[in-house]
C-alpha positions as CSV (number, residue, x, y, z in Angstrom):
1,X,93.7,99.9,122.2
2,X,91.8,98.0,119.4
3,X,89.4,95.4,120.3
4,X,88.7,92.7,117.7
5,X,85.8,89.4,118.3
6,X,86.1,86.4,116.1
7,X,84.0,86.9,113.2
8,X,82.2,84.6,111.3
9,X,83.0,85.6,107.7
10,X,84.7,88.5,105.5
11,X,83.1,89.8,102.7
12,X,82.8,92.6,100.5
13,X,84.1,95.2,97.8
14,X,87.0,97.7,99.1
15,X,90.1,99.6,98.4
16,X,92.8,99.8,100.5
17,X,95.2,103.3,101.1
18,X,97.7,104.4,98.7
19,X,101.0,102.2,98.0
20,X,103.8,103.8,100.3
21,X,107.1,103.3,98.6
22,X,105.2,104.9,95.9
23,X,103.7,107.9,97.8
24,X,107.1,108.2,99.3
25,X,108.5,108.3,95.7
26,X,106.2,110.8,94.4
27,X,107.0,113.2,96.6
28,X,110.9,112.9,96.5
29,X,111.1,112.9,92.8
30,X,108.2,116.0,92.5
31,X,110.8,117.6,95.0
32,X,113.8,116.9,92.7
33,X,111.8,117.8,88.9
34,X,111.3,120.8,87.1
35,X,107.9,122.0,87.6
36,X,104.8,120.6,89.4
37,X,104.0,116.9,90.4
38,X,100.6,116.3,91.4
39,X,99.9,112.8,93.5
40,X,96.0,111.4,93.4
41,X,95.7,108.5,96.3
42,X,98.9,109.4,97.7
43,X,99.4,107.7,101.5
44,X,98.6,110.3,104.5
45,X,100.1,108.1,106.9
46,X,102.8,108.9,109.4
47,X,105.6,107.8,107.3
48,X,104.7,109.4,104.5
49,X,104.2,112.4,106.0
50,X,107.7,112.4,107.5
51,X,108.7,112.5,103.9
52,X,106.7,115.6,103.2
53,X,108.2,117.4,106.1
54,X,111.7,116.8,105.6
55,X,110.8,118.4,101.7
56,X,109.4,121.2,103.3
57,X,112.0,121.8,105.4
58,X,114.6,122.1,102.2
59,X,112.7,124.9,101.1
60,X,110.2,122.8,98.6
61,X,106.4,123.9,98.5
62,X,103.9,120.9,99.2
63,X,100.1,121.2,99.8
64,X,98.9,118.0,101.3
65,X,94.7,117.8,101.7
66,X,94.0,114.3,102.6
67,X,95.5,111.9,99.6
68,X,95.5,115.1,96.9
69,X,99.4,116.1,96.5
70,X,100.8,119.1,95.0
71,X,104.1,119.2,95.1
72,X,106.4,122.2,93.4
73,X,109.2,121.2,92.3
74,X,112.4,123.2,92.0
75,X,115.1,120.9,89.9
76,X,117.4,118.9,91.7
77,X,119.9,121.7,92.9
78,X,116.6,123.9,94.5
79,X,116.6,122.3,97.8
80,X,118.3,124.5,100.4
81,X,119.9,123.4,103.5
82,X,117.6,123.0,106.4
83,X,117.9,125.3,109.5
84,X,116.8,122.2,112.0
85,X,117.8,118.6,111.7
86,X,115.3,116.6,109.3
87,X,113.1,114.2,111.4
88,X,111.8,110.9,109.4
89,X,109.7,110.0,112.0
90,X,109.9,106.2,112.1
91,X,110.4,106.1,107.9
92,X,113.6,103.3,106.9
93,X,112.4,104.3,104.0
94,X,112.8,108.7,103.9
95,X,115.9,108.6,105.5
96,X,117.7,105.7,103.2
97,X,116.6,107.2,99.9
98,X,116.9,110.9,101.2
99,X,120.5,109.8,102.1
100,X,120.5,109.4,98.5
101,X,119.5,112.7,97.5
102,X,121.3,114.7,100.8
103,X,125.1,113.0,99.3
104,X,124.4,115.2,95.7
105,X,123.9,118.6,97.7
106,X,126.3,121.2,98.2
107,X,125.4,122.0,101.6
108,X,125.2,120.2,105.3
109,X,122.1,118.5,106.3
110,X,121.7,115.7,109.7
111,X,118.9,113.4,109.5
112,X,117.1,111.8,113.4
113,X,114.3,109.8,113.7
114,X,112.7,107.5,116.4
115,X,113.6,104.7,118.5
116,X,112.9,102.4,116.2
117,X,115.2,104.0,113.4
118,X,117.8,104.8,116.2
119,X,118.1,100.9,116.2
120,X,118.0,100.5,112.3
121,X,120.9,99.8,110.0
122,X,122.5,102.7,107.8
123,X,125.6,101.7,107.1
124,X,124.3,99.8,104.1
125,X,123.2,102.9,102.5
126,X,126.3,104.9,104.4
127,X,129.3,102.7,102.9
128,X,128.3,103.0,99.2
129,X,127.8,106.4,99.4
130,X,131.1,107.2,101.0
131,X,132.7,105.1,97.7
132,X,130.7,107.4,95.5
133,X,132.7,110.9,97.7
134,X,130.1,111.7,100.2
135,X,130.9,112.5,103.6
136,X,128.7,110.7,106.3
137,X,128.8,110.7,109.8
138,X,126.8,109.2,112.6
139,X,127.2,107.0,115.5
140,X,129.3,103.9,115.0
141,X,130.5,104.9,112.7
142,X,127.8,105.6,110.5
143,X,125.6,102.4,111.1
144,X,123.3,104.7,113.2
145,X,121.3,107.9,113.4
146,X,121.6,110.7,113.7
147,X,123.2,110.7,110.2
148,X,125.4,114.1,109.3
149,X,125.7,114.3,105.6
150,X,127.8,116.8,103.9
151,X,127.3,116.3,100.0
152,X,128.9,117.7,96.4
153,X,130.5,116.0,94.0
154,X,129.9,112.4,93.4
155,X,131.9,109.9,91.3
156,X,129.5,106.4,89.9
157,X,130.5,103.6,91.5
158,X,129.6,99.8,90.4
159,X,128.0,98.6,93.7
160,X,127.6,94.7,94.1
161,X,125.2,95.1,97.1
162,X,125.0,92.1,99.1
163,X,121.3,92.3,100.4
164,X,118.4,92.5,98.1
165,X,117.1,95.9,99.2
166,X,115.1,98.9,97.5
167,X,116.4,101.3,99.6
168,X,119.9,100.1,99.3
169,X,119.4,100.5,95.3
170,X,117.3,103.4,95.4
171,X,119.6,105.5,97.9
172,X,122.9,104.4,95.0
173,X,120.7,105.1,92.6
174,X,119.7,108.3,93.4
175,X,123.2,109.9,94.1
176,X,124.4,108.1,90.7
177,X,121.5,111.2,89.0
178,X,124.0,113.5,89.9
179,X,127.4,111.7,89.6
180,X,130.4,111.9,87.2
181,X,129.8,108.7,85.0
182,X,128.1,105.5,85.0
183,X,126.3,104.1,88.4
184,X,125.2,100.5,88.7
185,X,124.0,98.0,91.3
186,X,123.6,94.7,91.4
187,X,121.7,92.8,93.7
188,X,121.6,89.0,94.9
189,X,117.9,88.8,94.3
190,X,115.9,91.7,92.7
191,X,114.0,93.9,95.4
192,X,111.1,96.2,94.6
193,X,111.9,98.3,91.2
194,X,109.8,101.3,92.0
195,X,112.3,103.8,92.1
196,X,113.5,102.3,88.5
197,X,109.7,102.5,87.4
198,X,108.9,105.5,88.8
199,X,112.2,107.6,87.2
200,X,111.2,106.3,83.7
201,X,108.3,108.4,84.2
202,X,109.7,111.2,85.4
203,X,111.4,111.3,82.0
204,X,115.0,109.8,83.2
205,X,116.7,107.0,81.3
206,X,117.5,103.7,83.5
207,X,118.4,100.7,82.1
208,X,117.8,97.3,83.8
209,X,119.7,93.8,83.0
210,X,118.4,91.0,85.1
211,X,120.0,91.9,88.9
212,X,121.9,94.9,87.3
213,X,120.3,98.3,87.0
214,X,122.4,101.7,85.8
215,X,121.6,105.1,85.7
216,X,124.0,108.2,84.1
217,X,125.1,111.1,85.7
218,X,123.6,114.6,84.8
219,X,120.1,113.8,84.3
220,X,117.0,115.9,85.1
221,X,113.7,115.0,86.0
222,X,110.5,116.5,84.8
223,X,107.1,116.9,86.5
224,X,104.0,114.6,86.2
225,X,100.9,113.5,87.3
226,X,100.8,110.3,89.3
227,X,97.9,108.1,90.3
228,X,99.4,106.2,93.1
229,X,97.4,102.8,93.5
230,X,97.1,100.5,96.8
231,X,98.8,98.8,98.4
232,X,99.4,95.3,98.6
233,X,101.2,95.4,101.7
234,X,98.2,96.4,103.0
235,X,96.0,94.7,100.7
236,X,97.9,91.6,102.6
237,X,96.0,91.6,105.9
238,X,92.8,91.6,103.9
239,X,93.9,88.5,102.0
240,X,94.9,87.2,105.5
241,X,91.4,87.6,106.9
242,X,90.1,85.9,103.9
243,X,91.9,83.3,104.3
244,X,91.5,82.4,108.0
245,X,87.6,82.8,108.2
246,X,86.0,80.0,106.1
247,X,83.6,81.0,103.4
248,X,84.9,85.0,102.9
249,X,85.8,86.0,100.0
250,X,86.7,89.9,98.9
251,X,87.3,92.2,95.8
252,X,90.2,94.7,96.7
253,X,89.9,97.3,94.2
254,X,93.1,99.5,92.1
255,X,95.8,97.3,94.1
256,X,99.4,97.6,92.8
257,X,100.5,94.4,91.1
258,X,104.1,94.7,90.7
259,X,106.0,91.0,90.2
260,X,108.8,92.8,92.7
261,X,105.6,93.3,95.3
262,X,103.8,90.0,94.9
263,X,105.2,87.4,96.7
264,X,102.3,87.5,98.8
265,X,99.9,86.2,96.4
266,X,102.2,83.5,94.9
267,X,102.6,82.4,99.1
268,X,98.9,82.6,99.1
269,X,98.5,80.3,95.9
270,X,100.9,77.9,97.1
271,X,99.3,77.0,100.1
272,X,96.0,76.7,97.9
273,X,94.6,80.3,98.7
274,X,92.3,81.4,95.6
275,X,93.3,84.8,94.2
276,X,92.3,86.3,90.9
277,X,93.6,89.6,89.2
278,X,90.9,91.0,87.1
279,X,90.8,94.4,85.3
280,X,94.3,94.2,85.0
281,X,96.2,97.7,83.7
282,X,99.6,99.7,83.5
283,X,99.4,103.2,85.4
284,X,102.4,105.3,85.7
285,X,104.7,102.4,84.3
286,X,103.2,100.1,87.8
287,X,100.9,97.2,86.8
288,X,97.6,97.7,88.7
289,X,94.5,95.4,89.2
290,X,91.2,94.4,91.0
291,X,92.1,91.0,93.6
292,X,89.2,88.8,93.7
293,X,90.0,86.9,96.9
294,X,88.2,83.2,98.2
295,X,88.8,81.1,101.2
296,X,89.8,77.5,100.3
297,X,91.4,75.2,102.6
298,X,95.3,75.8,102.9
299,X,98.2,73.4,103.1
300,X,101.2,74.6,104.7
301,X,104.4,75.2,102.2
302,X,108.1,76.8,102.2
303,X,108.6,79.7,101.6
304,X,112.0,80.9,100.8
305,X,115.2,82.2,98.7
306,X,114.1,84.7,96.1
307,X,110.4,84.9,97.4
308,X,111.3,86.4,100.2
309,X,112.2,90.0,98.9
310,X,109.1,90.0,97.3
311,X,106.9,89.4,100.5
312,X,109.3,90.6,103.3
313,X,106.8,93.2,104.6
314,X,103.8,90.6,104.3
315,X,105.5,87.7,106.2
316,X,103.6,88.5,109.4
317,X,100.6,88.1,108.5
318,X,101.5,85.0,106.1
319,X,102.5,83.5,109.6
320,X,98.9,83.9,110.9
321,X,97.6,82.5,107.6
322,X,99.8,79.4,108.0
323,X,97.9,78.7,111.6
324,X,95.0,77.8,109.8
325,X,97.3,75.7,107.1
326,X,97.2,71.9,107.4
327,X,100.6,70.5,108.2
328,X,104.0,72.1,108.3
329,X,105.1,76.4,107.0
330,X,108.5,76.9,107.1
331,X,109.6,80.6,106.4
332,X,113.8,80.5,106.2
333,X,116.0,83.3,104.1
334,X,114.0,86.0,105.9
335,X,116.9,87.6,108.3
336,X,116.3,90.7,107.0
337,X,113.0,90.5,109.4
338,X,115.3,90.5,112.7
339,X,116.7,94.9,111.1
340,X,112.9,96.0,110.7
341,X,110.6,98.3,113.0
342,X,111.2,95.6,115.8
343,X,113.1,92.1,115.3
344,X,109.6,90.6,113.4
345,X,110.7,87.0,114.0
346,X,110.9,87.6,117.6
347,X,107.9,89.5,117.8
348,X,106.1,87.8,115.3
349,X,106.4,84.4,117.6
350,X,105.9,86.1,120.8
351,X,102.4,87.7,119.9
352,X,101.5,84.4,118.3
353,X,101.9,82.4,120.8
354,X,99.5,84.2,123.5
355,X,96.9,83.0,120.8
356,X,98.1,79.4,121.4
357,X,100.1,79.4,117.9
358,X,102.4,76.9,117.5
359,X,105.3,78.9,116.3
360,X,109.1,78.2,116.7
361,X,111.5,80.6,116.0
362,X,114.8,80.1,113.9
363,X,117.8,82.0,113.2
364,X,116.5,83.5,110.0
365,X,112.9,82.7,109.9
366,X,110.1,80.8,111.7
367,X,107.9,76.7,111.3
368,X,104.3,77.2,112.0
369,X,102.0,74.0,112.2
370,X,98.6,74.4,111.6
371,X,96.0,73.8,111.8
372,X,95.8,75.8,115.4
373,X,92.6,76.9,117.3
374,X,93.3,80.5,118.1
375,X,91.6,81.8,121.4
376,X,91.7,85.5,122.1
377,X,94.5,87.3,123.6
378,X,96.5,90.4,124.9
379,X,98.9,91.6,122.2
380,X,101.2,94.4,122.1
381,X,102.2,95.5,118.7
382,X,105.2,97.0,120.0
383,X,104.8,100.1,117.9
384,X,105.2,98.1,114.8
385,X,102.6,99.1,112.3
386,X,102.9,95.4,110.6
387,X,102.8,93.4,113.6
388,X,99.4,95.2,115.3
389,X,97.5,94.4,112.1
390,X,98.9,90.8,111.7
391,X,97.6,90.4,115.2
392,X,94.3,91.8,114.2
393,X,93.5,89.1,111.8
394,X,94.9,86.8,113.7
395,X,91.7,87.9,116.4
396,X,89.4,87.3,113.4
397,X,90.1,83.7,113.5
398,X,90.5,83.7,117.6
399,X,87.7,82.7,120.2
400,X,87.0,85.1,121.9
401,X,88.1,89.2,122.2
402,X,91.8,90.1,121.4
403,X,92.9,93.0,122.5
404,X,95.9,95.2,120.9
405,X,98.3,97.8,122.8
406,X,99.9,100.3,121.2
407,X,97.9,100.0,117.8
408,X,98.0,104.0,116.3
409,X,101.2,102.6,115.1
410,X,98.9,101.1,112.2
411,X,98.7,104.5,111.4
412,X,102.3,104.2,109.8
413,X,100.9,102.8,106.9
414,X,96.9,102.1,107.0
415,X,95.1,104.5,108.2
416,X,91.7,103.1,108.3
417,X,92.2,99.9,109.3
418,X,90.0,99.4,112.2
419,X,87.2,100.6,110.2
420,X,87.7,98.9,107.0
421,X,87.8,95.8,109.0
422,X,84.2,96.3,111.3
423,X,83.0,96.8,108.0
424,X,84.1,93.6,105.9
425,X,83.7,91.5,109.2
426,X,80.4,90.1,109.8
C-alpha cells in the first residue's frame, strides 16, 4: 500500500531509472553478439529482469549487480534450448521481441508469463512470423500464451503491419537477422526506433525510409558498451507532478530524447506546460538530454493520430494532467490502450473518478474537463505499473490522503518511485 498527501509544491534536481525498451535491448542483442556487452544504468526492474532470466536460461552468461550489466555474448546460433519453459514475467515486451529471436533457432523453446500476458495479444507478432516459416503454437490459435516456438530457417517477408508497434517491428525485424533475403516493415505511423538505433550500434546495417525499415539476412552483431539513459516514460509522472502542483518546477537529468518517445512533451507543450531540453547529446545513436520542467497554467487540447504512438505508455498520467487543464482534453486513436497490462481506458477512468475526475470513457480513448478539485481516494492499480503511479500524482494534487493497492507493481518499471517522490514533494 502507498500513501500519498497533497503537497504543496515539487521541486528539485533528479534522475529517473534506466530507459526499459533499451535495458531490454541491451541485453537481447549482448545475448545475440560476439563477445561482451557491458550495460551502465541498465533497468533492474521486474520486467527487465524477466529478460535476463529467459537469457540465462538459453545458456547465456549475465552478471547483474544493481544497474552494472555484463553480459557474454555467444553469436546468434550460441543460445541452447532451455530445459524449462521461459517465464517473462509480466514483459509484452521479452516475449514479443524474443519471439523474434526463438523463430531463427534450430531447437524448441515455449514461452508463459502472467495473468496479465495470458490476456495480451500475440498473434500480431505470431502471424508474421509464421509467413517468414516459423512454426508457432499457442492457445487460439496462437493469439495467446503459452507460446510453443519451434524455429530454423526463415524466408524475409515484406510485412505491411497494420498497428504502429515496436514490438511488432522489432519481433520481424529480428527474425529478418537470420533470414534468406530482404526483410521489411512498414508501419501506419512510426513507433519507437530503438531496436533500429540500437542494431546500428551493434554494428548491423538497417536502413530506414519514412514508415519502411529493412534489414538483410546473415548478419552478425558485435559487442559494445552501452550507457542506457532514463526514461521518459518514467520521467512522465515527474512532468505530471509538475504540472498539477502550482509553482514546481524540476530538472530531470540524462533522460532519453528520442522524437519516437516524446510525445509526452509535445502533449505537455500543447496544453501550455513549460519544458526545456538543455545539455542536449547523442549516446549510443539515442539523443539524450537534461528536462527543465515549470508549472504554467494548462489549457486542455487533442490529442491524437500519429501522437499517439509516441506517448501511448504516458497517456495515463497525461489524463491526470488534463484535470488541472482549463476546458476540454480529448484523447481519441488510442485503442491500443484497451491490449495493455489492464484495458488503461477503463482503468484509467475508473481510478479517476474516485478522485471526483470528470472523465468519460470512449471507444478508443477518453474527454477529461478540467479544471477538477481532486479529493483523496482509495485506488487500486490493478497490478498495472503505469496506472499506480498515474494515481500517485494524481494524490499530489488531491485533498486529502490517497491511498494505492497493489502498488509493487511500480516495481515493473520504477523502482524508486515512492522515494523519489517524498523527496521532490514538499
Amino acid at each position: 500500500m502507498l500513501k500519498i498527501r497533497q503537497t504543496n509544491l515539487v521541486s528539485g534536481e533528479v534522475q529517473v531509472p534506466g530507459d526499459k525498451s533499451i535495458s531490454h535491448r541491451a541485453v537481447m542483442f549482448g545475448a545475440l553478439a560476439e563477445g561482451t556487452t557491458t550495460i551502465h544504468g541498465f533497468l533492474p526492474g521486474a520486467d527487465c529482469l524477466s529478460t535476463i532470466s529467459c537469457f540465462r536460461r538459453m545458456g547465456i552468461e549475465i552478471e547483474q549487480n544493481g544497474d552494472q550489466v555484463t553480459v557474454h555474448g555467444k553469436g546468434w546460433f550460441g543460445l541452447t534450448e532451455p530445459a524449462q519453459h521461459l517465464d517473462v514475467g509480466n514483459s509484452g515486451t521479452t516475449i514479443r521481441l524474443m519471439a523474434g529471436i526463438l523463430a531463427t533457432q534450430p531447437f524448441h523453446a515455449v514461452m508463459e508469463g502472467d495473468e496479465s500476458i495470458a490476456r495480451r495479444p500475440m498473434r500480431r507478432v505470431v502471424a508474421p512470423l509464421r509467413e517468414m516459416g516459423a512454426k508457432i503454437d499457442g492457445r487460439q490459435n496462437g493469439e495467446y500464451t503459452p507460446l510453443a516456438i519451434r524455429g530454423g530457417e526463415l524466408t524475409g517477408i515484406d510485412y505491411r503491419s497494420p498497428v504502429a508497434s515496436a514490438q511488432v517491428k522489432s519481433a520481424i525485424l529480428l527474425a529478418g537477422l537470420q533470414a534468406k533475403g530482404r526483410t521489411s516493415v512498414t508501419e501506419p505511423h512510426l513507433s519507437r526506433d530503438h531496436t533500429e538505433r540500437m542494431l546500428k550500434a551493434f554494428g548491423v546495417e538497417v536502413v530506414c525510409d519514412g514508415l519502411t525499415v529493412t534489414v538483410t539476412g546473415g548478419q552478425t552483431l558485435t559487442g559494445r558498451t552501452i550507457h542506457v539513459p532514463g526514461d521518459i516514460s518514467s520521467a512522465a509522472f515527474l512532468i505530471g507532478a509538475v504540472m498539477v502542483v502550482p509553482g514546481s518546477s524540476l530538472v530531470i537529468r540524462n533522460v532519453g530524447v528520442n522524437p519516437t518517445r516524446t510525445g509526452i512533451i509535445d502533449a505537455v507543450r500543447a496544453m501550455g506546460g513549460r519544458i526545456e531540453l538543455t545539455n542536449e547529446r547523442v549516446v549510443n545513436e539515442e539523443p539524450v538530454a537534461d528536462l527543465v520542467v515549470t508549472h504554467a497554467p494548462l489549457t486542455g487540447t487533442v490529442i491524437e493520430g500519429e501522437l499517439i504512438p509516441r506517448l501511448i505508455d504516458e497517456i495515463p498520467v497525461l489524463a491526470v494532467i488534463a484535470t488541472q487543464a482549463q476546458g476540454r482534453t480529448i484523447i481519441r486513436d488510442a485503442q491500443e490502450l484497451r491490449v495493455k497490462e489492464t484495458d488503461r481506458i477503463a482503468t484509467v477512468v475508473s481510478e479517476l473518478s474516485k478522485f471526483g475526475a470528470k472523465v468519460t470513457p470512449t471507444e478508443d480513448g477518453m474527454i477529461i474537463e478540467g479544471p477538477t478539485k481532486l479529493t483523496g481516494a482509495a485506488i487500486d492499480s490493478q497490478g498495472d505499473h503505469r496506472i499506480g503511479m498515474a494515481m500517485a500524482i494524481a494524490g499530489l494534487a488531491a485533498q486529502g490522503e490517497t491511498t494505492i493497492a497493489n502498488a509493487e507493481a511500480i516495481n515493473v518499471s520504477f523502482p524508486g518511485f515512492a522515494a523519489l517522490l517524498e523527496k521532490i514533494a514538499r
